[in-house]
TORTIBA-900822 format. One record per atom (N, C-alpha, C): x, y, z negated. Coordinates in pm, whole numbers, padded with zeros to 5 digits, always signed. Atoms other than C-alpha are relative to their C-alpha. Layout:
! TORTIBA-900822
XYZ...
This chain:
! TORTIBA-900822
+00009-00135+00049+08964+11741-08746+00139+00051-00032-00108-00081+00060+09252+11982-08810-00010+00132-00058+00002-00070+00098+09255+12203-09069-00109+00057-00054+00160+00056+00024+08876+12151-09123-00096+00049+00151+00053-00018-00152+08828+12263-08739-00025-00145+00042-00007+00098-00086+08703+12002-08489+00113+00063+00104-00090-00034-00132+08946+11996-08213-00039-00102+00136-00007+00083-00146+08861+11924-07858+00052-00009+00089-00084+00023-00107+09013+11794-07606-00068+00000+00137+00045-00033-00141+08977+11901-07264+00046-00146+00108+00040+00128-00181+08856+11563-06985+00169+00084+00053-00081+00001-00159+09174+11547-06709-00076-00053+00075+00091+00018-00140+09074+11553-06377+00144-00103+00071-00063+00085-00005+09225+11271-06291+00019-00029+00170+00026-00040-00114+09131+11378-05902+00143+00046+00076-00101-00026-00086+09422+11557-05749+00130-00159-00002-00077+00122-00007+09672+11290-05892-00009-00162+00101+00059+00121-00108+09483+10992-05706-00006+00043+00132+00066+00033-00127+09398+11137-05399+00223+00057+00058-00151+00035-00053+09852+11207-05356+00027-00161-00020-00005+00185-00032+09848+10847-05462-00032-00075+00114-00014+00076-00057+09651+10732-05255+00081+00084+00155-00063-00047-00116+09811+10973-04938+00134-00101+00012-00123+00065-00024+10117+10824-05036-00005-00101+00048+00053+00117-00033+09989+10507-05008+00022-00005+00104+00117+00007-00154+09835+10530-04697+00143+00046+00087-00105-00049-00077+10137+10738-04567+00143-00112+00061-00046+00122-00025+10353+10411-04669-00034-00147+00038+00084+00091-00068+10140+10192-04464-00031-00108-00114+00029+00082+00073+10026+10019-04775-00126-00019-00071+00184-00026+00004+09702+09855-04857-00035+00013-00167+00015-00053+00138+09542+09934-05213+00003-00193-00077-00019+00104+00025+09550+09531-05225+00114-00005-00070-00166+00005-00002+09913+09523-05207+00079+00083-00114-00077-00050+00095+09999+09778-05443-00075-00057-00129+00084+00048+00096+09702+09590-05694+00105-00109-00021-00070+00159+00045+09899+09273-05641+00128+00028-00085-00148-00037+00055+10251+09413-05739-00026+00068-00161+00027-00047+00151+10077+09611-06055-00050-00050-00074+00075+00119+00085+09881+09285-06157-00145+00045-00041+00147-00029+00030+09535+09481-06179-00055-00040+00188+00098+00006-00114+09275+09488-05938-00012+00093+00131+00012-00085-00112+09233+09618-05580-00152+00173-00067+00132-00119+00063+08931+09823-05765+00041+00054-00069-00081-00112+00062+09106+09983-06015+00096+00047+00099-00084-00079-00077+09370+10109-05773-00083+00118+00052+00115-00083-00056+09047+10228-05591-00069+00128-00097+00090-00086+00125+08880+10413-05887+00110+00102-00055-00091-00045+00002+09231+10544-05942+00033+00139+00100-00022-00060-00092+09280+10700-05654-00142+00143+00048+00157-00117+00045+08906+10869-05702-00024+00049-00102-00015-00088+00139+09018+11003-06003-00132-00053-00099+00100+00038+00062+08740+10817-06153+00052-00106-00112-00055+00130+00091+09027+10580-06374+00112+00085-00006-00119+00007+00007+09344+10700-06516+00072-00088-00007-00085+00116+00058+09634+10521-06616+00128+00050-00037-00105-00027+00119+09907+10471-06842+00120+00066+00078-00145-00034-00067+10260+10640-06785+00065-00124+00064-00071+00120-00051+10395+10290-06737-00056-00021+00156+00006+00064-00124+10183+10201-06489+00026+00089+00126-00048-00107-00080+10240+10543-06318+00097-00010+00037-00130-00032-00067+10576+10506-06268+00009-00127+00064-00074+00158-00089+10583+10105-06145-00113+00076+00134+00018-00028-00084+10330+10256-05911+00089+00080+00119-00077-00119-00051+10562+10553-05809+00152-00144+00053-00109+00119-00035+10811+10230-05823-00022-00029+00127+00026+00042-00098+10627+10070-05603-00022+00053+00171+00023-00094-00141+10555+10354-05305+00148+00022-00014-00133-00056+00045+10940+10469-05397-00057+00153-00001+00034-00174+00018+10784+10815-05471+00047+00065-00160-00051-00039+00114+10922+11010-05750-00171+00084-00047+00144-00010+00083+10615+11076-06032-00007+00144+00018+00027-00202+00034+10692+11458-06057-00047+00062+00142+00131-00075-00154+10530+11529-05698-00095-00059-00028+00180-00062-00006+10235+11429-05788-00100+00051-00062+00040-00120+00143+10174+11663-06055+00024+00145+00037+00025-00118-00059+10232+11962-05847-00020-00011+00128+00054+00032-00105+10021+12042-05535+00103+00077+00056-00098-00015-00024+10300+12230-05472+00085-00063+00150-00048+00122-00027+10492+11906-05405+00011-00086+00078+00090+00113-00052+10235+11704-05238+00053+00009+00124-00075-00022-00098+10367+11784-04917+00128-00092+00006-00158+00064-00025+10724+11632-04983-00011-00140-00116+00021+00107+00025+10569+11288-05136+00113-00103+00115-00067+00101-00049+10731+11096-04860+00183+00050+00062
């Protein structure tokens, strides 16, 4: 509560972000295995990720972005999405 209001917070759509993930991915011939193995989770979370059906932390956002070499700030504007690779 703030200032005897409830305050709600508006769900992210966690949708556009995943599906440049996984483009990128896919664009850098890489399997959702491969980037699971290097981030130490699961090929299924990557998956659920990428279907906007899982976020994830800033950290792991950027070892991902590490891992494709994609810089994080394209894939936060569709803008952008275009100049991922």
């Amino acid at each position: 509560m703030y200032g005897g209001e409830i305050v709600r917070i508006k769900e992210y759509d966690y949708g556009p972000i995943g599906t440049r993930l996984r483009n990128a991915r896919t664009m850098k011939k890489c399997t959702q295995e491969y980037v699971a193995n290097k981030l130490g989770v699961s090929s299924q979370h990557i998956s659920e990720i990428e279907r906007g059906l899982s976020g994830l932390s800033i950290p792991s956002l950027m070892e991902i972005c590490r891992i494709l070499d994609i810089d994080a700030c394209l894939l936060y504007t569709s803008d952008a999405a275009d100049d991922l690779i």
